[in-house]
Backbone as CSV, one residue per row, in Angstrom:
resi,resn,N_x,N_y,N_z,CA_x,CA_y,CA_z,C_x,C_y,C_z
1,UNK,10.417,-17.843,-10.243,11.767,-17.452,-9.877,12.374,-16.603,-10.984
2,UNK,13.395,-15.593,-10.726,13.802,-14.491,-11.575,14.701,-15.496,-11.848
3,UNK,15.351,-15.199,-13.725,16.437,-15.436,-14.295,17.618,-14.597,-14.065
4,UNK,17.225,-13.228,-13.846,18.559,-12.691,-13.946,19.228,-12.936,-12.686
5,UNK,20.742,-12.352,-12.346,21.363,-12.668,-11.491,21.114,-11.679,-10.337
6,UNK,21.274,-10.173,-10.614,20.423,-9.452,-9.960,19.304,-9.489,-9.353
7,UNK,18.209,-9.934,-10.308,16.938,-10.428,-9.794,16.680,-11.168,-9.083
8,UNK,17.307,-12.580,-9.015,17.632,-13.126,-7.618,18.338,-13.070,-6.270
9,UNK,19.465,-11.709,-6.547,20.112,-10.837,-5.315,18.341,-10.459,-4.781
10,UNK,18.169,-9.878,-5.508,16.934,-8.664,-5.010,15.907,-9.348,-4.092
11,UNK,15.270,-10.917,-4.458,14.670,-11.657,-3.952,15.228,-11.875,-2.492
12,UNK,16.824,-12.201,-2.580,17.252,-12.925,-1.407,17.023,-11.331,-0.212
13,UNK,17.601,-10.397,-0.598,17.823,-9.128,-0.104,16.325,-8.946,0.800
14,UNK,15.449,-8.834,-0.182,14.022,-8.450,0.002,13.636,-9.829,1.320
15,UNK,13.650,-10.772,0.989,13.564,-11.836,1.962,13.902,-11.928,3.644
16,UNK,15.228,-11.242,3.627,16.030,-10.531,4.353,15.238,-9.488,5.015
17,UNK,15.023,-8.571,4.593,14.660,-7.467,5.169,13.466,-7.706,5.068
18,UNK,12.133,-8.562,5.079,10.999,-8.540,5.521,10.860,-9.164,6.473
19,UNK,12.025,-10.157,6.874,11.850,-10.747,8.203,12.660,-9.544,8.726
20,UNK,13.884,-9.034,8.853,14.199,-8.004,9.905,12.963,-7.120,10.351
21,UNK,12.324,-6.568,9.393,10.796,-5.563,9.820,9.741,-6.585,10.355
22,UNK,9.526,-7.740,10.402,8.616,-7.967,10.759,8.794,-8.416,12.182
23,UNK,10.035,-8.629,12.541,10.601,-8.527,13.943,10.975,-7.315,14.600
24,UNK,10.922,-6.628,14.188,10.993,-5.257,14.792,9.785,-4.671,15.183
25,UNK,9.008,-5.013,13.833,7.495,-4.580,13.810,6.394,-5.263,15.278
26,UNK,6.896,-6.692,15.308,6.432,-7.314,16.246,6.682,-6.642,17.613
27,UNK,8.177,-6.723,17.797,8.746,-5.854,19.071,8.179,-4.674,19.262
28,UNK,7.461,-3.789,18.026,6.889,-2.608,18.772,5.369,-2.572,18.661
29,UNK,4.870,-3.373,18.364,3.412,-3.958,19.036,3.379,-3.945,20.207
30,UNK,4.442,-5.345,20.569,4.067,-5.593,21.759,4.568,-4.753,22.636
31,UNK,5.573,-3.326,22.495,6.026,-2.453,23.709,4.582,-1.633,23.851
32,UNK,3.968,-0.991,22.373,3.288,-0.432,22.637,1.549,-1.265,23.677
33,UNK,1.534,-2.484,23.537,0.445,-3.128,23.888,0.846,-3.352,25.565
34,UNK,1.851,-3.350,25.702,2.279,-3.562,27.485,2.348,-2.334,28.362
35,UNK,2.140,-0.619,27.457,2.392,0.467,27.524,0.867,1.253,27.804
36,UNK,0.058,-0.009,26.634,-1.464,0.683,27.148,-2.026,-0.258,28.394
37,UNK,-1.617,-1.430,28.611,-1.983,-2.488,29.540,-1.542,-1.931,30.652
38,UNK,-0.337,-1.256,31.155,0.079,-0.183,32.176,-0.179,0.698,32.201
39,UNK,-1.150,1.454,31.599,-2.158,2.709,31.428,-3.093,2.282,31.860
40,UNK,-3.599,1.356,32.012,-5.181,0.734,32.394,-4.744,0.098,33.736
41,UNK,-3.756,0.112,34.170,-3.814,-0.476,35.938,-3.928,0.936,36.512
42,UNK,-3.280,2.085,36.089,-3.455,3.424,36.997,-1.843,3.795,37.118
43,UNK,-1.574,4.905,37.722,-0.166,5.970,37.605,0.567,4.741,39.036
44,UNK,1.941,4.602,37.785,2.982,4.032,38.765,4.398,4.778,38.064
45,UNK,5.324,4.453,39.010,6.396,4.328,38.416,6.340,3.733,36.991
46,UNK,6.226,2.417,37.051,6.087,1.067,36.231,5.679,1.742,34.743
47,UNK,4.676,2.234,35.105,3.774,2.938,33.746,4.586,3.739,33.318
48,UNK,5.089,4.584,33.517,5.567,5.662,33.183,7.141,5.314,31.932
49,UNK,7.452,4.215,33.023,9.010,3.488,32.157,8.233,2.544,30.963
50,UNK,7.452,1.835,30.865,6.712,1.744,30.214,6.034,2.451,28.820
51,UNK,5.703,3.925,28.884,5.396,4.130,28.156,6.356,4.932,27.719
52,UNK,7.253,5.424,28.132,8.503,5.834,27.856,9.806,4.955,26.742
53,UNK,9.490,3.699,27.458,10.410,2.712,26.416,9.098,2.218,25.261
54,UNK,7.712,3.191,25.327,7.346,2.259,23.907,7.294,3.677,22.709
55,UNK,7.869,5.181,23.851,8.118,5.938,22.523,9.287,5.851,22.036
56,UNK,10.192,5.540,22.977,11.743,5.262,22.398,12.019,4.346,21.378
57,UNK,11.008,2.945,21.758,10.731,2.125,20.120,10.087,2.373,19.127
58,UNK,9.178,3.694,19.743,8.290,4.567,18.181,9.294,5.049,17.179
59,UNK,10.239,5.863,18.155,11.459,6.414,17.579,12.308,5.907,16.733
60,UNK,13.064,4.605,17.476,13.705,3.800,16.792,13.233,3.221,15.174
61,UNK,11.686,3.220,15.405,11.273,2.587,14.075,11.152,3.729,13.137
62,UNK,10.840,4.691,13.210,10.765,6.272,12.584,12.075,6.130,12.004
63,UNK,13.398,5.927,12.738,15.314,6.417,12.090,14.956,5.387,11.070
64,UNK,14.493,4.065,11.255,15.115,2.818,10.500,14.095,2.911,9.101
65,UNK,12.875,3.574,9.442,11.829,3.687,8.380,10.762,2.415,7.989
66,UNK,10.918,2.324,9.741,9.852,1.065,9.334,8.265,1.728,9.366
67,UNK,8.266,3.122,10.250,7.135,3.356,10.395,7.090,5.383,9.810
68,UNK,6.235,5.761,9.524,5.980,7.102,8.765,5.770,7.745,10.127
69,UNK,6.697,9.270,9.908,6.709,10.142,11.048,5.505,10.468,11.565
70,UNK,4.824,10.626,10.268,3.275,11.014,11.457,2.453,10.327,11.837
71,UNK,2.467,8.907,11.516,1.989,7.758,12.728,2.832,7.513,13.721
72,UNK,3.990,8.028,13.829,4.651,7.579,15.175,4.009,8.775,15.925
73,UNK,4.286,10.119,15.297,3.852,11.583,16.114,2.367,10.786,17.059
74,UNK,1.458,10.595,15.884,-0.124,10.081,16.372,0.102,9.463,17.580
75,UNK,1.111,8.090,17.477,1.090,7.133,18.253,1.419,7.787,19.559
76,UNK,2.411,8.664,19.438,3.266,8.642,20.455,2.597,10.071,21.948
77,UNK,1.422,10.923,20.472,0.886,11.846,21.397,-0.323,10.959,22.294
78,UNK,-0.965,9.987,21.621,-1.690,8.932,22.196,-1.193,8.517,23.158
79,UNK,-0.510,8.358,23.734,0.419,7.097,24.586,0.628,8.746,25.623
80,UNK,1.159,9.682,25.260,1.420,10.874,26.565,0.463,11.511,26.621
81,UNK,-0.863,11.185,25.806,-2.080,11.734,26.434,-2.789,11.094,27.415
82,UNK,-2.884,9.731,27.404,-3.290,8.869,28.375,-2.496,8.592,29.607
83,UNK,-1.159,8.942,29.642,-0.256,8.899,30.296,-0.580,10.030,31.619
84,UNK,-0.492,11.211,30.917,-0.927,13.068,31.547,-2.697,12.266,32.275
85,UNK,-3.288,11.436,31.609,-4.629,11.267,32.334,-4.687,10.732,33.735
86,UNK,-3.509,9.772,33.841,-3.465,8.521,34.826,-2.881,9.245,36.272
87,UNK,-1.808,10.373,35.542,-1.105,11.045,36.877,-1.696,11.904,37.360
């Protein structure tokens, strides 16, 4: 445990914000994992909102900086390349 007083802000802070990311982080697993699971039944409506709300959470994590722009870019051309396949 840190002595200084700061140093134990920093702990609590840090504590804080590794559970906020790791719940966020979780949430966009699983959009993106329900996004390829609706890519693999075939072209619906369904799919489409689907993979649509798992670039909008690519996005979201890109503003907040949970994730680096050019793994979301990767992710997100992945997800509308398979997408363009199904329709």
């Amino acid at each position: 445990m840190p002595n200084i007083k700061s140093a134990e802000k920093r702990v609590r802070t840090t504590f804080t914000r590794t559970l906020r990311n790791r719940s966020y982080n979780s949430a966009l697993k699983t959009s993106i994992k329900k996004a390829k699971i609706a890519l693999g039944g075939g072209p619906s409506a369904q799919t489409t909102k689907d993979v649509m709300s798992a670039i909008s959470r690519i996005d979201r994590a890109v503003s907040k900086g949970i994730m680096h722009k050019n793994t979301a870019a990767r992710k997100k051309s992945k997800l509308a390349r398979e997408l363009s396949k199904t329709t």
